[in-house]
C-alpha positions in Angstrom: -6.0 -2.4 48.4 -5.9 -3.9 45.3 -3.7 -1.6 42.3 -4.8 -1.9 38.6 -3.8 -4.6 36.4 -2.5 -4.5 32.4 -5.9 -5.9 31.5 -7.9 -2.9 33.2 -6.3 -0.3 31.5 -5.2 -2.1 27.9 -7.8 -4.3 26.3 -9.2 -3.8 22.8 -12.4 -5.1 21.7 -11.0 -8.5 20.1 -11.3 -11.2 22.4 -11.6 -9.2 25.8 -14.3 -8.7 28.3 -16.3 -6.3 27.9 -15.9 -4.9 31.4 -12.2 -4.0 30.6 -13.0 -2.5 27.7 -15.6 -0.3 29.7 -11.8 0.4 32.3 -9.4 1.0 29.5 -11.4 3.9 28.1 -12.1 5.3 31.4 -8.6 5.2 32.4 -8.4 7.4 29.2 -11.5 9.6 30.1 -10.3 10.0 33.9 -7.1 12.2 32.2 -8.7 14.0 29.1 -12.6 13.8 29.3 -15.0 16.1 30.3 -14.6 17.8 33.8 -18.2 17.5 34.4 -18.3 14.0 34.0 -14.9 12.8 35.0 -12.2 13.1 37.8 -8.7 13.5 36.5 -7.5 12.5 39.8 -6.3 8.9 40.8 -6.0 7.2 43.9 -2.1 5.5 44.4 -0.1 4.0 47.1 1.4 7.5 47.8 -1.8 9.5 48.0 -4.4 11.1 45.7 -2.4 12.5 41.6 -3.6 14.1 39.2 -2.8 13.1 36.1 -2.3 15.9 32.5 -1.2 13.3 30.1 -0.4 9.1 29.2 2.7 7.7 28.0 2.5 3.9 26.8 5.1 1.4 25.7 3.9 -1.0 23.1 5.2 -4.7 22.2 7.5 -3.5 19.5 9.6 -1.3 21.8 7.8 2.2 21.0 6.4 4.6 23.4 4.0 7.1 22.3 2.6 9.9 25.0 -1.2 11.1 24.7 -1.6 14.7 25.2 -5.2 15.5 24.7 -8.8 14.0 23.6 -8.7 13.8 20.4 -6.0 11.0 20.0 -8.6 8.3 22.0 -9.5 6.0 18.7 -6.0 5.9 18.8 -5.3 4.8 22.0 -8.4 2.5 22.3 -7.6 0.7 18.7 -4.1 0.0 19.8 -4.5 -0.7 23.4 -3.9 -4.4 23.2 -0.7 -3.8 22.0 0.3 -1.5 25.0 3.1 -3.8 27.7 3.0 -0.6 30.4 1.4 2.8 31.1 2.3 5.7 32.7 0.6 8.5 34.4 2.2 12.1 33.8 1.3 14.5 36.5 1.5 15.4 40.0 0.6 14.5 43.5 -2.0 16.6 45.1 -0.4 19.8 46.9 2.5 19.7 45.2 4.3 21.4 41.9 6.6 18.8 41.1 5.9 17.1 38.2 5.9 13.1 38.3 5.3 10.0 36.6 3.5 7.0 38.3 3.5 3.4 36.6 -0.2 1.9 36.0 -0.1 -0.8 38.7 0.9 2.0 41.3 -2.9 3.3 40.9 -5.3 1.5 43.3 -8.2 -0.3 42.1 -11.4 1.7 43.3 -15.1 1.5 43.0 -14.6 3.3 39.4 -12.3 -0.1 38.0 -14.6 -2.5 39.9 -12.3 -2.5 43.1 -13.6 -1.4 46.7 -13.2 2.3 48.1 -10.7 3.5 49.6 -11.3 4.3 53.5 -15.2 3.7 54.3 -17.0 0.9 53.0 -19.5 1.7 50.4 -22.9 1.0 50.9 -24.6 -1.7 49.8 -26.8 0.4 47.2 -29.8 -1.9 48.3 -29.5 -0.3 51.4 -29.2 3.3 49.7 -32.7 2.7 47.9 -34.4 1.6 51.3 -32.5 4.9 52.9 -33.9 7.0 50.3 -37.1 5.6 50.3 -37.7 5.8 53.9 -36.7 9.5 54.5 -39.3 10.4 51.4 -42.0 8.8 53.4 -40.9 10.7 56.4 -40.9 13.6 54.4 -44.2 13.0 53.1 -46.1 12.3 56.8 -44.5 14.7 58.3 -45.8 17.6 56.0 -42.3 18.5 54.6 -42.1 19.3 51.1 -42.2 15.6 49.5 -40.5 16.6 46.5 -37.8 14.7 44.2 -36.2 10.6 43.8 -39.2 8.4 44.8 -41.6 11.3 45.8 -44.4 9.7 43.4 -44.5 6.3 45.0 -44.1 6.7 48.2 -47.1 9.7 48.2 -49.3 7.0 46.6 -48.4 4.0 49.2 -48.8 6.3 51.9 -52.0 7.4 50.5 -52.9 3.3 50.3 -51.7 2.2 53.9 -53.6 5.4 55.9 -56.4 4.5 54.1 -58.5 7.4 53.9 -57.5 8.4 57.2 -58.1 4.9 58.9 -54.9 3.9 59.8 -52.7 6.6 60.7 -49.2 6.3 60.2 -47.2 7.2 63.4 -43.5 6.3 61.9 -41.4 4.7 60.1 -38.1 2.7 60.2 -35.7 1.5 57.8 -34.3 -1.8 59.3 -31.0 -1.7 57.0 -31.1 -5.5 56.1 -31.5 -7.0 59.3 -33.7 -9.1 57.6 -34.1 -12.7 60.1 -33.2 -15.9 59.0 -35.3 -17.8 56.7 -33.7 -21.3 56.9 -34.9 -24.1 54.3 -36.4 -27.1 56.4 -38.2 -30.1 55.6 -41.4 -31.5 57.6 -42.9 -35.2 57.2 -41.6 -35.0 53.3 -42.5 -31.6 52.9 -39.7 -28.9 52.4 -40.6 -25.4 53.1 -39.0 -21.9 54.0 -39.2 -21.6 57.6 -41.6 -20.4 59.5 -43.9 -22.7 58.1 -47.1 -20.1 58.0 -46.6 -18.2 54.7 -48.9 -15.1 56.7 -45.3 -15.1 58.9 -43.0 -14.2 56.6 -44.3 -10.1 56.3 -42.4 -9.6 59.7 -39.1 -11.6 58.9 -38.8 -10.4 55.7 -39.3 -6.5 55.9 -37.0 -3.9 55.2 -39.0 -1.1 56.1 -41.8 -1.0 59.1 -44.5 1.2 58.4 -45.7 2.0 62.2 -49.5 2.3 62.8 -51.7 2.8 65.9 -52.5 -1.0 66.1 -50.8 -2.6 63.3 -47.8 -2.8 61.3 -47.0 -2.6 57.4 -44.1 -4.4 56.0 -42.5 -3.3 53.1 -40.0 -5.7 51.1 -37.3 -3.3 49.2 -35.4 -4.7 46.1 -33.4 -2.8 43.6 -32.3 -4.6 40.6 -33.4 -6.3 37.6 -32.6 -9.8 38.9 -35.4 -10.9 41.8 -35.4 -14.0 43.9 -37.4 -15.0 46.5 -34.8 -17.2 48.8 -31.5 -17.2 48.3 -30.5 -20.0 50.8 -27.3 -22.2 51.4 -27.1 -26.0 50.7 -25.1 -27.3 53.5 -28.2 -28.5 55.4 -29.5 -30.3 52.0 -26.2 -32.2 50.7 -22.9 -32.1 51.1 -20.0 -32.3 48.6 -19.2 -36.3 49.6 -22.8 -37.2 49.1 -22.5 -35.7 45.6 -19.8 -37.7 45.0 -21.0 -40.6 46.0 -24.2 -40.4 44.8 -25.9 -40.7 48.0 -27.9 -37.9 49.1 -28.4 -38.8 52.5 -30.4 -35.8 54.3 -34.0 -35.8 54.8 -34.4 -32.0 53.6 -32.0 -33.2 50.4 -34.0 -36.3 49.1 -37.4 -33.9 49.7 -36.0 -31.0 47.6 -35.2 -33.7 44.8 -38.1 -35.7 44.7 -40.3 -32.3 45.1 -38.2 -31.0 41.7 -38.6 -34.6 40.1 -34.4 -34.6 39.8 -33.1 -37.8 39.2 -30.4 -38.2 41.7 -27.9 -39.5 39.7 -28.1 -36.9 36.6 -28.2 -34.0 39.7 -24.9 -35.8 41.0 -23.8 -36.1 37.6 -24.0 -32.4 36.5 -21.6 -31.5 39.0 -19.6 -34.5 39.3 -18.7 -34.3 35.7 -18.6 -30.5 35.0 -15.7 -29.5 33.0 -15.5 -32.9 31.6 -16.2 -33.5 27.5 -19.2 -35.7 28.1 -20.9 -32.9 30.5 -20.4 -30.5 27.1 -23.2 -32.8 25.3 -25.5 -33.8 28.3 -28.2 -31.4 28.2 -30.9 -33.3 30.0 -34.1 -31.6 29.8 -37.3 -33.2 30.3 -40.7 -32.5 31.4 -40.9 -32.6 34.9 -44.7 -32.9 35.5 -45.3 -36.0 35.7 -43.0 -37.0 38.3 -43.3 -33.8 40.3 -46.0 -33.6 43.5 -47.3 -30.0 42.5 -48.9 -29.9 46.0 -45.5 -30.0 47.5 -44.1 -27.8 45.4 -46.7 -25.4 45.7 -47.0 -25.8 49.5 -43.0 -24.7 49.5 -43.5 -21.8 47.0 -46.0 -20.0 49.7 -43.1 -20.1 51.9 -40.9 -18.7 49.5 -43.0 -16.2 48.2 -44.0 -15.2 51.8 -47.5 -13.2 52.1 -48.7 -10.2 54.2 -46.1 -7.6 52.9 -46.1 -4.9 50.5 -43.1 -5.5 47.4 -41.5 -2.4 46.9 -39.1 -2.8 43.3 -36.9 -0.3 42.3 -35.2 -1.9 38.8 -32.8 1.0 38.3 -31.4 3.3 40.7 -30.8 6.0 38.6 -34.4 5.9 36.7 -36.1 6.1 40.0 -39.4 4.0 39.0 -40.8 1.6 41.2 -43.0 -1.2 41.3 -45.3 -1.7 44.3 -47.9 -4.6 44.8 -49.0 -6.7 47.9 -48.7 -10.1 48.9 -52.1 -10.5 49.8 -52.1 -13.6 51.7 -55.4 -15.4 49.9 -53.4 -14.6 46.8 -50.3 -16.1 47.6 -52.6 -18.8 48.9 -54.5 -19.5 45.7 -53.2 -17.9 43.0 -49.5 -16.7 43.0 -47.9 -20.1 44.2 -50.5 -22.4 42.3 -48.2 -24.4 39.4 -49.8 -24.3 35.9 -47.3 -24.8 33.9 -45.4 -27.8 33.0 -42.3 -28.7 35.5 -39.1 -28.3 33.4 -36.2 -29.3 34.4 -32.3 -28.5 32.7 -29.3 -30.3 34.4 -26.3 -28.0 33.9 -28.3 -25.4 32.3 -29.9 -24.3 29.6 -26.5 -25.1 27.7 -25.9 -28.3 29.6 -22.5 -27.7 30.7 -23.0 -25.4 33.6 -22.7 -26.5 37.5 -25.9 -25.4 38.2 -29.3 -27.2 37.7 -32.6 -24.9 37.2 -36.4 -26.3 37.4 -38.6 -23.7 35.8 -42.5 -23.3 35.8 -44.9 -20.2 36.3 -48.6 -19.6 36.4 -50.5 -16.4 35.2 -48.7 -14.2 37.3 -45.1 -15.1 38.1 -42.9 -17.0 36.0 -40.3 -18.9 38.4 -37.0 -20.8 38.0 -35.7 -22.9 41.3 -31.4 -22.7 40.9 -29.2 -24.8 42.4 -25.5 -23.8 41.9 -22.3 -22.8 42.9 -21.7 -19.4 44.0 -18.0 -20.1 44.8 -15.0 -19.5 42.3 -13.7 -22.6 44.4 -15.7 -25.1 44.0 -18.6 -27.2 41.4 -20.5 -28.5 43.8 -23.8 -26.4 44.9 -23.4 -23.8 47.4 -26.8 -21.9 47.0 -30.4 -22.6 46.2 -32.7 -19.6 44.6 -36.1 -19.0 43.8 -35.5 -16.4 40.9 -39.1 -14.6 39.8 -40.8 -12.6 37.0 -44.3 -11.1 37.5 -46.5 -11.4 34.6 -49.7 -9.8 35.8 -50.1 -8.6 39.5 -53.7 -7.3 40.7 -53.5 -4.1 42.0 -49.7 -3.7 40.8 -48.6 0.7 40.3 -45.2 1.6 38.7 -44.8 4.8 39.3 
């Protein structure tokens, strides 16, 4: 386990991430705040301690010890100063009274770190837990009360359908979601399988279980939505980058389907970091040299149809957006390009290792991103399919 660093429990507004700001005044709130809202005690390397007071030592030699609430402007408006902290307290079970050094406290879920013992669950997968066992609650008679009751009483109410189509169970798959590898046929990338109709079955979180038929249910909590969230390896690899030689079938089809010139998509990671990367922001319209069929074509792939979208933005506010992929709107509407093709090498700034292509129609506003997700390295690891709706028919927040 990870322990906590200088940074996480003494950084002042000037010139610091935010997020350590956010850990230095809870490590102050986990000793004097509210009990309601905060644990005084602290995970270490010798066992759970609960902690009374804080003694600092600041670069001039000083030490000052904070003894109650009141004295956090203080501590917060000097605490890029501080060179060590010290809990005052004791271990759990015990009298004795001790005093642990900062970086003796582990790093847990509260500082950004992972949990000590179990691992946490994904909270994705908590959403689709939750949601499930309020639909259970709800067909089986059971007081169908509390987080999620609203929407999951109304898509019940749509997928029985007046009593048509009994629901007979429901299982939450927990994100044994099947592969949906990017592939390329006769010039024409797409998300396999190649039958947009397909993708309700691989795609589902949750199976809504009917006499004859099944429902599938896509769950997605979040603000950020994307439709594929694939790998590159199969597209390009670092040497062809290099060389600026994109040698793959699937990798010249995803360029040419984008309109990317190959050698300002090598380029933009080839020379990221570099000066002249700082003032290349190549945009351009796209539209002329992009085949909208084939881009289309591949967006009903990604988009998949014959599902329901279940959205959740914010765990804690407990609203949800539900619509359906009908499949002859997918088809004709919601993967149809309207827009112009725009396309910004290294960003919107230009000096990012990521290239995005956005365009959108009347109901979804897209942006295809081709990055790095990896601390080591520029060159592209993942390709997204990032989304807004605009206007959805038949769309319900509730």
């Amino acid at each position: 386990m990870a322990e906590l660093a200088l940074k996480h429990i003494a950084s002042s507004i000037t010139g610091q991430s935010e997020k350590y700001i956010k850990t230095t005044e809870l490590f102050f709130n986990k000793v004097f705040g509210d009990h309601k809202k905060y644990n005084h005690d602290f995970a270490t390397k010798n066992g759970v301690f609960s902690a009374n007071q804080i003694e600092v030592k600041y670069k001039d030699g000083k030490s000052k010890i904070f003894k109650k609430n009141s004295e956090k402007n203080d501590y917060l408006k000097n605490a890029s100063l501080i060179t060590e902290a010290f809990l005052l307290g004791s271990y759990k079970g015990s009298t004795s009274k001790n005093k642990i050094r900062h970086s003796h406290v582990t790093k847990t879920i509260e500082f950004g770190g992972q949990p000590v013992g179990s691992k946490k669950e994904n909270k994705g997968n908590v959403f689709e837990r939750e949601f499930t066992a309020r639909m259970l609650e709800c067909i089986n008679g059971e007081v169908c009360e509390g987080k999620y009751h609203k929407p999951a009483g109304w898509l019940i109410g749509k997928l029985q359908k007046g009593g048509k189509n009994p629901i007979k169970d429901i299982k939450q798959l927990g994100g044994q979601n099947a592969s949906r590898p990017f592939k390329t046929d006769g010039g024409q990338p797409y998300i396999a399988p190649k039958d947009h109709i397909s993708h309700g079955a691989v795609l589902t979180d949750i199976n809504i279980i009917h006499n004859s038929n099944t429902s599938y249910l896509s769950a997605k909590l979040g603000p950020s939505l994307t439709f594929i969230n694939s790998g590159t390896k199969t597209l390009f690899s670092d040497q062809d980058i290099k060389d600026h030689d994109i040698k793959t079938d699937s990798g010249k089809a995803l360029l040419k389907m984008c309109g990317l010139e190959e050698d300002a998509f090598c380029n933009t990671f080839n020379n990221f970091g570099k000066p002249p990367q700082k003032a290349k922001n190549i945009k351009h319209s796209g539209s002329k040299k992009v085949n909208k069929n084939i881009l289309q074509n591949f967006i009903k792939t990604a988009m998949g149809s014959n599902y329901w979208m279940i959205h959740a933005r914010d765990q804690g506010q407990n609203k949800v957006n539900m619509y359906y992929m009908n499949p002859s709107d997918v088809a004709n509407k919601f993967s149809t390009v309207t827009s112009e093709v725009v396309v910004f090498y290294g960003g919107k700034q230009g000096n990012g290792k990521s290239i995005d292509v956005e365009f959108s129609n009347n109901n979804f506003s897209f942006k295809l991103n081709i990055r790095s997700k990896s601390g080591g390295t520029v060159y592209p690891t993942s390709i997204m399919l990032e989304y807004n709706t605009l206007s959805i028919p038949g769309k319900v927040t509730l």
